[in-house]
C-alpha positions as CSV (number, residue, x, y, z in Angstrom):
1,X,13.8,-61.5,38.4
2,X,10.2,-61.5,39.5
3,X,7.6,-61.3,36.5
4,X,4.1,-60.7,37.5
5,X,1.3,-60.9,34.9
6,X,-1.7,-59.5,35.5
7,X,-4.8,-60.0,33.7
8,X,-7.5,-57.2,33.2
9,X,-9.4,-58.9,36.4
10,X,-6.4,-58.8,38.3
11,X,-5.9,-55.0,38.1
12,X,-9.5,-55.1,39.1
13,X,-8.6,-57.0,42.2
14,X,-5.4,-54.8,43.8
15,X,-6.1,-54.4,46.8
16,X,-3.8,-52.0,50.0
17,X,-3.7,-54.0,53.5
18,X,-4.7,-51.3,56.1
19,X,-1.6,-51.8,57.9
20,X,1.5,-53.4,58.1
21,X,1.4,-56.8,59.6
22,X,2.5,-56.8,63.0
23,X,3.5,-60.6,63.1
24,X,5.3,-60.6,59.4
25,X,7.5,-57.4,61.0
26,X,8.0,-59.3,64.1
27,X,10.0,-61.6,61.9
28,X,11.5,-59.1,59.6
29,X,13.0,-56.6,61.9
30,X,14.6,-59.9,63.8
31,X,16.2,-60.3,60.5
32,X,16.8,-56.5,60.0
33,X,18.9,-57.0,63.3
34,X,20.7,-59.8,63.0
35,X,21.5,-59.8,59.4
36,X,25.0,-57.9,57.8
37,X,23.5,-55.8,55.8
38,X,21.2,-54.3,58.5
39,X,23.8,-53.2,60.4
40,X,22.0,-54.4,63.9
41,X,20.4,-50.8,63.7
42,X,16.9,-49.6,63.6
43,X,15.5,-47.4,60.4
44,X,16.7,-43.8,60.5
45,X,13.7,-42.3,63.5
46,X,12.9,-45.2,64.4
47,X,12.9,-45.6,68.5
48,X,15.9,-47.7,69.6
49,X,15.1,-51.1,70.6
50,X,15.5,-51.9,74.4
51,X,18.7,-53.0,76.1
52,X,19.5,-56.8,75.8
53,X,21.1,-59.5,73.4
54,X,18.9,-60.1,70.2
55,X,19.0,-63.8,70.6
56,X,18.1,-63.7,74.0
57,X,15.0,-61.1,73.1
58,X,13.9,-62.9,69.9
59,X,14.0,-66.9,71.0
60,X,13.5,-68.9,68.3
61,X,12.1,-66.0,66.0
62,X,16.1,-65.7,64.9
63,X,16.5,-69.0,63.5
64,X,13.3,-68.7,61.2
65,X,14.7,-65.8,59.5
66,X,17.7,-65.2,57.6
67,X,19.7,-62.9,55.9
68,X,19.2,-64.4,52.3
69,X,15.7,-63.3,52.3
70,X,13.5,-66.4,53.2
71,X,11.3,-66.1,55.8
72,X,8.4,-69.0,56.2
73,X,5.3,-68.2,54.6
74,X,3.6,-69.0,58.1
75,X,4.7,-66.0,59.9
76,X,2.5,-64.0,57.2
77,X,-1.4,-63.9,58.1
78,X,-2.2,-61.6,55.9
79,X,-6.0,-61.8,56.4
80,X,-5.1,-61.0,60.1
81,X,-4.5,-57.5,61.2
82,X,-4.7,-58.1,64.9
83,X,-1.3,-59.0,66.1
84,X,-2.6,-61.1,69.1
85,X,-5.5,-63.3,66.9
86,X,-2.2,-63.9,64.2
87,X,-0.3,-65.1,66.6
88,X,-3.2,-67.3,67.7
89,X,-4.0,-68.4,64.5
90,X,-0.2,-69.2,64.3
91,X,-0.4,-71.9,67.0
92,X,-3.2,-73.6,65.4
93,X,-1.5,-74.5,62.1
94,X,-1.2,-78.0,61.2
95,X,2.0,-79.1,62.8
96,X,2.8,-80.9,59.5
97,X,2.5,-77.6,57.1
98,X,5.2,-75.7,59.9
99,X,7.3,-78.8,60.0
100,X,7.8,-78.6,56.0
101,X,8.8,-75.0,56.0
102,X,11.4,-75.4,58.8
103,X,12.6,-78.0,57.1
104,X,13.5,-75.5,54.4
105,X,15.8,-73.8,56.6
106,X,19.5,-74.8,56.8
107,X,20.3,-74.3,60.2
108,X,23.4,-74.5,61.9
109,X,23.3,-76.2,65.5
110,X,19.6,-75.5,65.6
111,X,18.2,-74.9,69.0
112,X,15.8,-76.9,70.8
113,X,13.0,-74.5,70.1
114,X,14.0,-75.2,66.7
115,X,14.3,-78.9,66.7
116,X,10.9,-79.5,68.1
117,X,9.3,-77.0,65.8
118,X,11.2,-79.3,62.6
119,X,9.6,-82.2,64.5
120,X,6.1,-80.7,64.3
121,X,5.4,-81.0,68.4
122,X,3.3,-79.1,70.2
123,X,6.0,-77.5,72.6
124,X,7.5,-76.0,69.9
125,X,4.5,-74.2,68.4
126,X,4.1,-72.9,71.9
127,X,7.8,-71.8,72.1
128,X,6.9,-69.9,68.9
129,X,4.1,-68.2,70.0
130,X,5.6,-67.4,73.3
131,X,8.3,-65.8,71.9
132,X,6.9,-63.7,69.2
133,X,4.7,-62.1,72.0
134,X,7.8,-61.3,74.1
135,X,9.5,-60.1,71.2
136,X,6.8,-57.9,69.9
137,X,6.1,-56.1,73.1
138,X,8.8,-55.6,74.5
139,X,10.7,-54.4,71.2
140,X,7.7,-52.9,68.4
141,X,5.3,-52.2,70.6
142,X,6.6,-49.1,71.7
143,X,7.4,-47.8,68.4
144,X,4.6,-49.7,66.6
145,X,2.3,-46.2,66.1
146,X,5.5,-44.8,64.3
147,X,5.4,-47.9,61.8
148,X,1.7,-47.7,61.0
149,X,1.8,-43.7,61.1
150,X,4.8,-44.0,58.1
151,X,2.9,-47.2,56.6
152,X,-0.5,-44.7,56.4
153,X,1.6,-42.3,54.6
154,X,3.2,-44.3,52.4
155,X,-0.9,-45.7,51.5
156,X,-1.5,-41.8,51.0
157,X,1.0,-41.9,48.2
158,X,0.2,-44.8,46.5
159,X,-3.4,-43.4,46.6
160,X,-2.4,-40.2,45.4
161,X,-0.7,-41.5,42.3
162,X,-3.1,-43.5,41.3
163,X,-5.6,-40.6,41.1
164,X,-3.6,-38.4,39.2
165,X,-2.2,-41.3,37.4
166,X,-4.8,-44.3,37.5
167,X,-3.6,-48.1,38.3
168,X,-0.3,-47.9,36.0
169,X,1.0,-44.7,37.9
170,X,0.5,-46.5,40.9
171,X,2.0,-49.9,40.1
172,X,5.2,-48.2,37.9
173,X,5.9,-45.9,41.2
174,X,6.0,-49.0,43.9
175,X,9.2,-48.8,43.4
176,X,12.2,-47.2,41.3
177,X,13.6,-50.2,40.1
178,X,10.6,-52.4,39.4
179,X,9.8,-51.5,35.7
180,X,5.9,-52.0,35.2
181,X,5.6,-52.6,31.4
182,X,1.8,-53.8,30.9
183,X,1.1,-56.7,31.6
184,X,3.8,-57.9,33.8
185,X,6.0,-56.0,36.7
186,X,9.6,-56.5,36.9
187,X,10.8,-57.2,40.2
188,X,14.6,-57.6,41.1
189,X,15.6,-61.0,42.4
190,X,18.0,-63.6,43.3
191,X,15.5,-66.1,41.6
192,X,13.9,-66.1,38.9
193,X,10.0,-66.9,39.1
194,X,6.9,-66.0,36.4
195,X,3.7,-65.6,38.5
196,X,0.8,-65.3,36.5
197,X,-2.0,-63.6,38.7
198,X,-5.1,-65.6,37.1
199,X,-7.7,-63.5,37.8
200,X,-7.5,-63.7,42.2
201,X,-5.6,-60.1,42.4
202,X,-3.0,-59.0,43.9
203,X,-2.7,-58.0,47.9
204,X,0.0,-55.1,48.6
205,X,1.2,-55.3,52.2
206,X,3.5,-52.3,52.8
207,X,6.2,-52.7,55.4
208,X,8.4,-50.7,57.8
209,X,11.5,-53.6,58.0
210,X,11.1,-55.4,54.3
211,X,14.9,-54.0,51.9
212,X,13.4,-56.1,49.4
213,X,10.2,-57.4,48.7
214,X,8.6,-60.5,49.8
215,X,6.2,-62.4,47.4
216,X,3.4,-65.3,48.9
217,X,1.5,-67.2,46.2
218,X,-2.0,-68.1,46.9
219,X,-3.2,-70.8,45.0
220,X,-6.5,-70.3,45.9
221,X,-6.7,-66.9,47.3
222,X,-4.7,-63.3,45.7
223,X,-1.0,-63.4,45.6
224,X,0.3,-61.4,48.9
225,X,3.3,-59.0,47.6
226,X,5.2,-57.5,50.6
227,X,7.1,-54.0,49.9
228,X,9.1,-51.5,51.3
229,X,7.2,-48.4,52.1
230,X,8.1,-45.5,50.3
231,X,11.1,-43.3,52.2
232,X,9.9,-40.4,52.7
233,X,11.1,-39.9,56.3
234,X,14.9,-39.2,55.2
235,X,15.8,-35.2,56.7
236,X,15.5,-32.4,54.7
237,X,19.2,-32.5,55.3
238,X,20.2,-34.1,52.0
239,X,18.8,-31.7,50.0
240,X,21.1,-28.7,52.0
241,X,24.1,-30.9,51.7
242,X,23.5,-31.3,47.4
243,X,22.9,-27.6,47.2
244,X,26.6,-26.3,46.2
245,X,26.7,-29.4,44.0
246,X,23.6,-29.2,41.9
247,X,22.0,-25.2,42.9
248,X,19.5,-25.6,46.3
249,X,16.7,-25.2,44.0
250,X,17.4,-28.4,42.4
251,X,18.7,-30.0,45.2
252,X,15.0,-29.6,46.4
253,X,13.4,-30.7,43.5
254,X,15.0,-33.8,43.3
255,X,14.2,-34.6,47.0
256,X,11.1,-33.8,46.9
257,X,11.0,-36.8,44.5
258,X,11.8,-39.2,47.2
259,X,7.6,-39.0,46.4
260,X,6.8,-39.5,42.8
261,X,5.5,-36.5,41.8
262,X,3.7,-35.1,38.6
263,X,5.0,-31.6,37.2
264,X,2.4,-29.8,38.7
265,X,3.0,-31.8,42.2
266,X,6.3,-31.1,42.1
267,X,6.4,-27.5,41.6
268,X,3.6,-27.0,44.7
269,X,5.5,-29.0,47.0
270,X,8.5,-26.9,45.9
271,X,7.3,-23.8,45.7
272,X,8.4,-22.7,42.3
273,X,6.8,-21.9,39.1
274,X,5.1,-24.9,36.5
275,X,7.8,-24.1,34.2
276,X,10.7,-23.4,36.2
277,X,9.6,-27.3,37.9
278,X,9.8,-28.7,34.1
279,X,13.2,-27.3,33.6
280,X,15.0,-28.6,36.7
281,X,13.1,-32.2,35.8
282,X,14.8,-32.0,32.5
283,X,18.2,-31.6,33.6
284,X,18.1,-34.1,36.4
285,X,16.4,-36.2,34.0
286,X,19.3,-36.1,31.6
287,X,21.9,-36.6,34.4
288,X,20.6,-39.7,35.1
289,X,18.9,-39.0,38.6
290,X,15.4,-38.8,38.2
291,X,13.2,-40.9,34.7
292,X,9.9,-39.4,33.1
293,X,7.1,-41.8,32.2
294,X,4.2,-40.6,30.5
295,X,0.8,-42.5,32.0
296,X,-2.4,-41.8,30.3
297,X,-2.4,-37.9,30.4
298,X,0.3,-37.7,33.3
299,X,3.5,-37.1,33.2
300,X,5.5,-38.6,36.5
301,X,8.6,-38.0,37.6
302,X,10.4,-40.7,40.1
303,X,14.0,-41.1,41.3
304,X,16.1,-43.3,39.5
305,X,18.6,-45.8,41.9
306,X,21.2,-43.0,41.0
307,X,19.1,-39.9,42.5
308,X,17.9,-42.4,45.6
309,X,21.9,-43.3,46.1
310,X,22.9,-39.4,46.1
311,X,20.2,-38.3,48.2
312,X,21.5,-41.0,50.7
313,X,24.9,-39.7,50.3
314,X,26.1,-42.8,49.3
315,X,30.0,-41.8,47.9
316,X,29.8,-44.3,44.9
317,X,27.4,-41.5,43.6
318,X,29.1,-38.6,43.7
C-alpha cells in the first residue's frame, strides 16, 4: 500500500498535467504489449498498432520495462510536454544517473543496446533515443490525438467533481479502490511506501496505457503520481447486456457511473427523475456495486470494484 499525506499546502499545490506524456506512454504501452496481463492488445478503440514484431519495433524500449511494474524514473519528464524536446532532454542525462537505474533491472541475456546503456556510454543513450522516436511514430503517433482526446476528458471529469465536490470529491474519485481518508490516500500496492508530501504538491499525470499507477518522488520538486484515466470509453453495450439482470433502467444508472456522478448528475445524464435516481443508487448501493460518500454538501456516487467487474462482464461477477 501506498500512503500519501498531504499537508494543507499540499492540497494547495495539486496540480493536472495538460496531457499525457508522450515519452512515459512510449514506455508503458511497450509494456502494455509485451506483458501477460496485457494480452499484446491495444485498449478497447484504440487504433491497432502497425504490422511487425514488438521487439523488433521497440529496440531497447522492451528491456527497460517490465511486467512487474517498474519502469525507470528517466523515461518520465514530466516538466516536458513536447515528445521530441523529452526525448532530447533524455539524451543529455548524466550517463551515471541512467546507468544506476538500469542497473535496477534484472535482465535476462540483456542486449547490446542494453549493456552499453548499464555501462553508461554514449552509444547507448543514442540507441535509446533512436528508438523511442521509431517507436513513437511509427506506433502512437497515429493514434496519439485519440489518447489526448480521452486524457482531455478524463481532466473534464476530475474538474467536474471537484466543482461540485471541492478537492476531496476529486481526490476520493481518482479511483474506486484508492480510499482518500484525509490526510492520506490509499493506494493499492505490491510495496508498501509512506510518502509524506511536505508542502511541494502533488502532480497528476493521467495516462492512456498505466493498469496501475506509477508514483515519482521529487525531493526537491512535487511528487509526480501517474494514473489511469478514468474509463469512460467502454460501449453502451454493457448496460443492454445487464438489463434482464438488474431492469435497463438500472442497468443505466449504474453505467453511467463508470463517471462519478452526484444524485442530481446522475439522474440528468439518465434521464430520469431526482428521486427515482436516489432509489436505484440505494439498491445498487446495498448490492454492493456502487458506494455513497458524503463530501462537504455532496453526495457522490462511484462504482465499487464489483460494479466496474460486472459492467466489464467479467464472469467472477455474476
Amino acid at each position: 500500500m501506498l500512503r500519501l499525506t498531504f499537508t494543507e499546502a499540499d492540497l494547495r499545490k495539486i496540480t493536472f498535467a495538460p496531457e499525457p506524456n508522450a515519452v512515459f506512454e512510449t514506455a508503458l504501452s511497450v509494456r502494455l504489449l509485451s506483458s501477460a496481463r496485457g494480452g499484446g492488445r491495444w485498449r478497447p478503440g484504440a487504433r491497432r498498432p502497425p504490422r511487425g514484431d514488438l521487439p523488433a519495433r521497440s529496440g531497447v524500449i522492451k528491456e527497460l520495462v517490465s511486467a512487474d511494474g517498474f519502469v525507470p524514473d528517466f523515461l518520465l519528464q514530466p516538466d516536458c510536454h513536447d515528445f521530441a524536446a523529452a526525448v532530447e532532454r533524455i539524451g543529455q542525462i548524466p550517463a551515471d544517473r541512467i546507468a544506476a537505474e538500469v542497473g535496477l533491472l534484472s535482465a535476462r541475456d540483456p542486449s547490446r543496446g542494453l549493456r552499453e546503456l548499464a555501462a553508461g556510454s554514449d552509444a547507448g543513450r543514442r540507441a535509446l533515443t533512436t528508438d523511442l522516436r521509431a517507436y513513437f511514430a511509427s506506433s502512437l503517433a497515429p493514434m496519439w490525438p485519440a489518447v489526448r482526446a480521452a486524457a482531455a476528458a478524463d481532466r473534464s471529469v476530475r474538474l467536474e467533481t471537484m466543482l461540485r465536490g471541492g478537492l476531496d470529491a476529486m481526490l476520493a474519485t481518482l479511483s474506486v479502490t484508492w480510499p482518500w481518508d484525509p490526510p492520506v490516500l490509499h493506494i493499492p500496492s505490491a510495496h508498501t511506501y509512506d510518502v509524506r508530501l511536505c508542502g511541494r504538491g502533488l502532480l497528476l499525470i493521467p495516462s492512456y496505457f498505466a493498469p496501475s499507477p506509477v508514483l515519482t518522488y521529487r525531493p526537491d520538486d512535487s511528487t509526480v503520481l501517474v494514473y489511469p484515466i478514468c474509463r469512460g470509453e467502454e460501449s453502451s453495450g454493457s448496460a443492454d447486456a445487464l438489463g434482464p439482470l438488474l431492469g435497463r433502467t438500472r442497468a443505466a444508472v449504474l453505467a453511467a457511473l463508470r463517471v462519478p456522478a452526484t444524485t442530481t448528475a446522475l439522474a440528468e445524464r439518465v434521464g430520469i427523475s431526482l428521486p427515482s435516481a436516489s432509489q436505484h443508487a440505494t439498491v445498487l448501493r446495498n448490492a454492493g456495486l456502487i458506494r455513497t460518500s458524503r463530501i462537504g454538501g455532496a453526495v457522490l456516487h462511484t462504482l465499487t470494484p464489483s460494479g466496474e467487474s460486472l459492467l466489464r462482464g467479467d464472469p467472477a461477477a455474476r
